[in-house]
N, C-alpha and C positions, 0 to 999 in steps of 0.2 A: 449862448448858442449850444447847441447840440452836436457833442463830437461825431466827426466823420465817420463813417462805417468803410471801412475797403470787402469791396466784393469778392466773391474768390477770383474773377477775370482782373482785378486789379483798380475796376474804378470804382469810384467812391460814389455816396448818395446820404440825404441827409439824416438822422432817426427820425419814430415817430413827428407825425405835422400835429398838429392841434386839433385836428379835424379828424383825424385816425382815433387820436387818442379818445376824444367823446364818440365816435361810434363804438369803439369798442367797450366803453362804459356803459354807453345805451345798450349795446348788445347782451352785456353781463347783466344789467338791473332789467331788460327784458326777460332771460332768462330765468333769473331770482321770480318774478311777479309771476311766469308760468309754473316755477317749481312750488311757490311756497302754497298755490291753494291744495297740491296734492301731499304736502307735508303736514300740512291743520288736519286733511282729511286722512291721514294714515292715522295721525294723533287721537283725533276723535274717535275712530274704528276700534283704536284700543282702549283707550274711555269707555268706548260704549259694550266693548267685549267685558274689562272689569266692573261695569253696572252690573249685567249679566249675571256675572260669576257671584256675587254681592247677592243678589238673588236666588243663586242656585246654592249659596251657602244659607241662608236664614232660612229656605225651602228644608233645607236635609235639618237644621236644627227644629224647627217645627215638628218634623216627623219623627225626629228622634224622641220628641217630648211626647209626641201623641203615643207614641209606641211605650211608651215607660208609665205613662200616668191613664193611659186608654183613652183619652181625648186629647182635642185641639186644645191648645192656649187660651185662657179665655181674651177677650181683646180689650179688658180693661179687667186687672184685683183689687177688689176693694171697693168702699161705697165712696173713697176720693183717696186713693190710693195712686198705683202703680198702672203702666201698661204693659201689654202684651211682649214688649222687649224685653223686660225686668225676665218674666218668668222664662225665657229660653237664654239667659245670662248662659247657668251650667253647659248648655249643649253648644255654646258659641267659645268656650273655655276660658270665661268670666267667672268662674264659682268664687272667685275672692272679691270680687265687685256685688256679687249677688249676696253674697256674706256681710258686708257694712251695710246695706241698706234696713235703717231700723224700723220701717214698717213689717219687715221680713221678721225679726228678731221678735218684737211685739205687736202682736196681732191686732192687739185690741185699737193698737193707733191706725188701724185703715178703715176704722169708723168715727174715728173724730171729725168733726165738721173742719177746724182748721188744719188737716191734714194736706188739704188740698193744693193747698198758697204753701206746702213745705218747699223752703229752698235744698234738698238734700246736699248740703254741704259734705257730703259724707262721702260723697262720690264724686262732687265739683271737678272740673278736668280730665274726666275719664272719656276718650275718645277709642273709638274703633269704625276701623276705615271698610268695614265690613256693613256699617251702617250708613256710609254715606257714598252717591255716587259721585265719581271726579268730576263729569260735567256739570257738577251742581255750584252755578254762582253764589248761591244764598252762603250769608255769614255761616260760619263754623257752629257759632255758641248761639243759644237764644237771645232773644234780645229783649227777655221777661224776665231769665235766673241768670245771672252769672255762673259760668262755668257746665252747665249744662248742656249738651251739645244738639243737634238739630238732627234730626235723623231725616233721610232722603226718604224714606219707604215707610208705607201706611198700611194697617190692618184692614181688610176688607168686611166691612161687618154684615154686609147686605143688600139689599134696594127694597123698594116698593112692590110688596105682593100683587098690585094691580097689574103688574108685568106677565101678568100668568092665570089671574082670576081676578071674579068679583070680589070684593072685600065686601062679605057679610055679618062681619060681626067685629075685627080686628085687626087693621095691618101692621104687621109684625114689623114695617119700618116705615114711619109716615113721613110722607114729605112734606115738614114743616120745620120753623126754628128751632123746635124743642129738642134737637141734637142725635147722631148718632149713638149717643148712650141708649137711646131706645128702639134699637137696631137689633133685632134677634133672629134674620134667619141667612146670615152666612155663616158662613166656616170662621170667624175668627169674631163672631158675638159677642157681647157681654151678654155672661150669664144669668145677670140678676133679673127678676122680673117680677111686679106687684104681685101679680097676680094672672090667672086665676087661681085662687088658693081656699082651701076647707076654711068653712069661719064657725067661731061658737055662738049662742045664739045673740050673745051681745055685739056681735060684728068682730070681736076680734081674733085673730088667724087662729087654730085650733093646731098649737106648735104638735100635737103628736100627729098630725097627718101632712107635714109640710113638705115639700118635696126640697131636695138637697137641689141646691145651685139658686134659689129663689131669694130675694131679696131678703124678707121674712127671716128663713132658714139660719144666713148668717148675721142678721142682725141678736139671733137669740142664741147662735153656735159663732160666734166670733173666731174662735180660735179653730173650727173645724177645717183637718188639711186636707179635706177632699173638694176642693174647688171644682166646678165641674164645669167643663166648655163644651161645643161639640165633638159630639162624638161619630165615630167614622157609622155605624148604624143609621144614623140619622142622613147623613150625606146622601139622598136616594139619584140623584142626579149623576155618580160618581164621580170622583174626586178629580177626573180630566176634563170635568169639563168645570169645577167651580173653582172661581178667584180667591187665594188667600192673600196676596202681599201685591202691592203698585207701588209704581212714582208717583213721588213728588217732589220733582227736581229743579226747581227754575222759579221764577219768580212769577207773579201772578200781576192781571191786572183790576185796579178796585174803583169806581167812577163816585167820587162826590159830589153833593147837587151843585147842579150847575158848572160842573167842572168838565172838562175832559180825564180819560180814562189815565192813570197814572200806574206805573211800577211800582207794585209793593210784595211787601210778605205775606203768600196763601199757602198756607200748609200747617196742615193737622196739627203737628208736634208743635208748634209754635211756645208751647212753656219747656221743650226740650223733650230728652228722650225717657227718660224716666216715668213722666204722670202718665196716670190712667184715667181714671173716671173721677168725676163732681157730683157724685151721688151720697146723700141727698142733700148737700148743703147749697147746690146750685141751684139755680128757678129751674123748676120744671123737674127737677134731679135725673137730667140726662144727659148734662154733656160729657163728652169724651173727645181724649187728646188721643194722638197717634192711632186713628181709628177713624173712620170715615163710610159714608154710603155711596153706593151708586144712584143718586139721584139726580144727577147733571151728564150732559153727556161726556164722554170720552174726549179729553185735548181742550175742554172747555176750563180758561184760564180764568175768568171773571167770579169774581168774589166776592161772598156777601157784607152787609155790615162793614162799610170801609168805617176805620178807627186813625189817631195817628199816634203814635208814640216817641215823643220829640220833635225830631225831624222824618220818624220811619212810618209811611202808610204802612198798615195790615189790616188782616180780615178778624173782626171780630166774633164771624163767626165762623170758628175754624175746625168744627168737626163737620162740616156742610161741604167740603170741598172736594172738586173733582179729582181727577186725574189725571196729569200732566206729565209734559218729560221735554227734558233740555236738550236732548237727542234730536227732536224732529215733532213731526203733527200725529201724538200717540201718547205710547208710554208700555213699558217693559213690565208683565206679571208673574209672578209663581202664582203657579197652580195647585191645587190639593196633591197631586200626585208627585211633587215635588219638580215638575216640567218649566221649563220659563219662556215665554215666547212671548214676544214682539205685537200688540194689536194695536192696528190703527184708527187711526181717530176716522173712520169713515164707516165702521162696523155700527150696522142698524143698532139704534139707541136700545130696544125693546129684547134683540138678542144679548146684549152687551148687561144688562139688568138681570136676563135670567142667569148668565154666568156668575152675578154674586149672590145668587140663592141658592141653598144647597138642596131644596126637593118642590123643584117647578113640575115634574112628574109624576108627582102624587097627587095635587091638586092642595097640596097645605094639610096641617093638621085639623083633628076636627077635634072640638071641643067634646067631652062625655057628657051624655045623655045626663048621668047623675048629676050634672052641674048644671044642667040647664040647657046645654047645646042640643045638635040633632045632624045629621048629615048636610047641610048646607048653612051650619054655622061652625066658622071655622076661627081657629086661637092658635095662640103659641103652643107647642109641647109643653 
């Protein structure tokens, strides 16, 4: 029994009943169930303020690069190399990470075919939380290299010139499998490109008129440090209003035949942070890691190519992939001007495309007359 309690008047009563005691419990585990959704949601606020901030830091290192080398990053080095992370290493204060990478050290290896499949053991382990956002469930490390990490944020390379014109001769980013490596007209492009290029009369490229940044160019200057990406000249749209950097934060979903649609792994970097492009040793010699198009809409999580690996669905085709966020129905971007703001997955598909072009104002470049073009045939620069 429960000892007496004397009252201050002097009589007694018994302690808590058994009946006290569980409303008063129900009362505290009512309380806790109303406290704790506004406790997740402070959490999350701050999760999604340090996404942000993740963003407005790789935005000011970008700009720092462009400022020093007079162009963007390119968004893949090399013909199966490195991506667009590697080269802002120095302005993220990585320079001794940027230092062991030995495609960096010799050149000539970011033209080797087996370049591509390197495990860069060299770097194995190297995490920075500047690359990945907190609300991101996906594993840490890839789940293709050991030790390589997964980066939350994807280079924006483009979309489909059809977003703004007829395609008369070129789109400079076609919506097909043949991958984001053949993505050239956003802010964070790969620079290589076949062609159009001088030929000798035998067809082959006429190396003293090549143009620097051309595939061409560094196949025959391999060691040449003048890499060239876009450049802020070329941006005719201005840089507030074109996409450099999205999420991709959360898991994706991939539907096998006959199956229902399952959780798996959709995102760009899927070999880690490190790769850049599969040029030319892949089909087509266009894919690209950590780099992606706008050619799906915005918060569209469905992924092409379901694959499995093990027990792990993924996308095999993982330069194709939208743009998502484990925030909500969207996803968080820097912008050329180094800005970052919040767009939702409800922004017209069509405007949302021209943001990853960087001269929908122009009407696109137009091929020279001496090559055969004319004012309504239009090519890459």
């Amino acid at each position: 029994m429960f000892p007496a309690i004397r009252s201050p008047r002097g009589s007694t009563r018994a302690a808590l009943t058994l009946t006290e005691v569980l409303v008063t419990i129900a009362i505290i585990g009512l309380l806790i169930a109303l406290l704790l959704p506004a406790v997740q949601a402070a959490r999350e606020t701050g999760r999604r303020a340090t996404c942000s901030n993740n963003l407005l830091q790789l935005g000011k290192a970008i700009s720092s690069y462009e400022s020093a080398n007079g162009h963007f990053p390119p968004g893949a080095y090399g013909a199966s190399a490195y991506s667009w992370i590697v080269m802002i290493l120095p302005q993220l204060e990585q320079q001794a990470t940027y230092d062991k990478l030995a495609g960096l050290q010799n050149k000539s290896q970011l033209w080797n075919k087996g370049f591509q499949d390197e495990p860069h053991a060299e770097v194995a382990g190297f995490y920075s939380s500047t690359l990945v956002c907190p609300t991101n469930p996906l594993p840490r490390y890839s789940m293709f290299t050991a030790g390589l990490m997964n980066a939350s944020y994807v280079a924006v390379a483009g979309a489909s010139d059809t977003a703004f014109r007829t395609v008369s001769f070129n789109d400079r980013c076609p919506v097909s499998p043949s991958g984001s490596g053949n993505c050239y007209n956003g802010l964070m492009a790969s620079p290589w490109r076949d062609g159009p290029y001088p030929k000798l009369p035998d067809g082959s490229p006429d190396v003293s008129k090549l143009q620097r940044g051309t595939l061409f160019w560094f196949f025959v200057y391999p060691n040449d440090a003048n890499v060239t990406g876009c450049r802020s000249g070329q941006v005719l749209d201005g840089l507030s209003n074109c996409l450099l950097v999205g999420e991709q934060s959360d898991f994706g979903w991939l539907t096998f035949a006959g199956q229902p649609p399952v959780k798996g792994h959709c995102m760009s970097g899927g070999k880690g942070w490190v790769v850049g492009k599969f040029q030319p040793a892949d089909t087509g010699g266009a894919r690209a890691y950590n780099l992606t198009a706008v050619n799906k809409p915005l918060g569209s999580r469905f992924c092409d190519q379901p694959m499995m690996r093990g027990s792990q669905p993924y996308s095999g085709m993982d330069n194709q992939i939208g743009f998502f966020s484990a925030h909500g129905p969207g996803a968080t971007f820097v912008f050329g001007d180094g800005s970052v703001r919040w767009l939702d997955e409800t922004i017209d598909f069509n405007l949302y495309q021209r943001l990853a072009i960087r001269d929908t104002s122009s009407g696109g470049p137009t091929l020279p007359t001496s090559l055969g073009g004319g004012p309504n045939v239009k090519v890459l620069p």
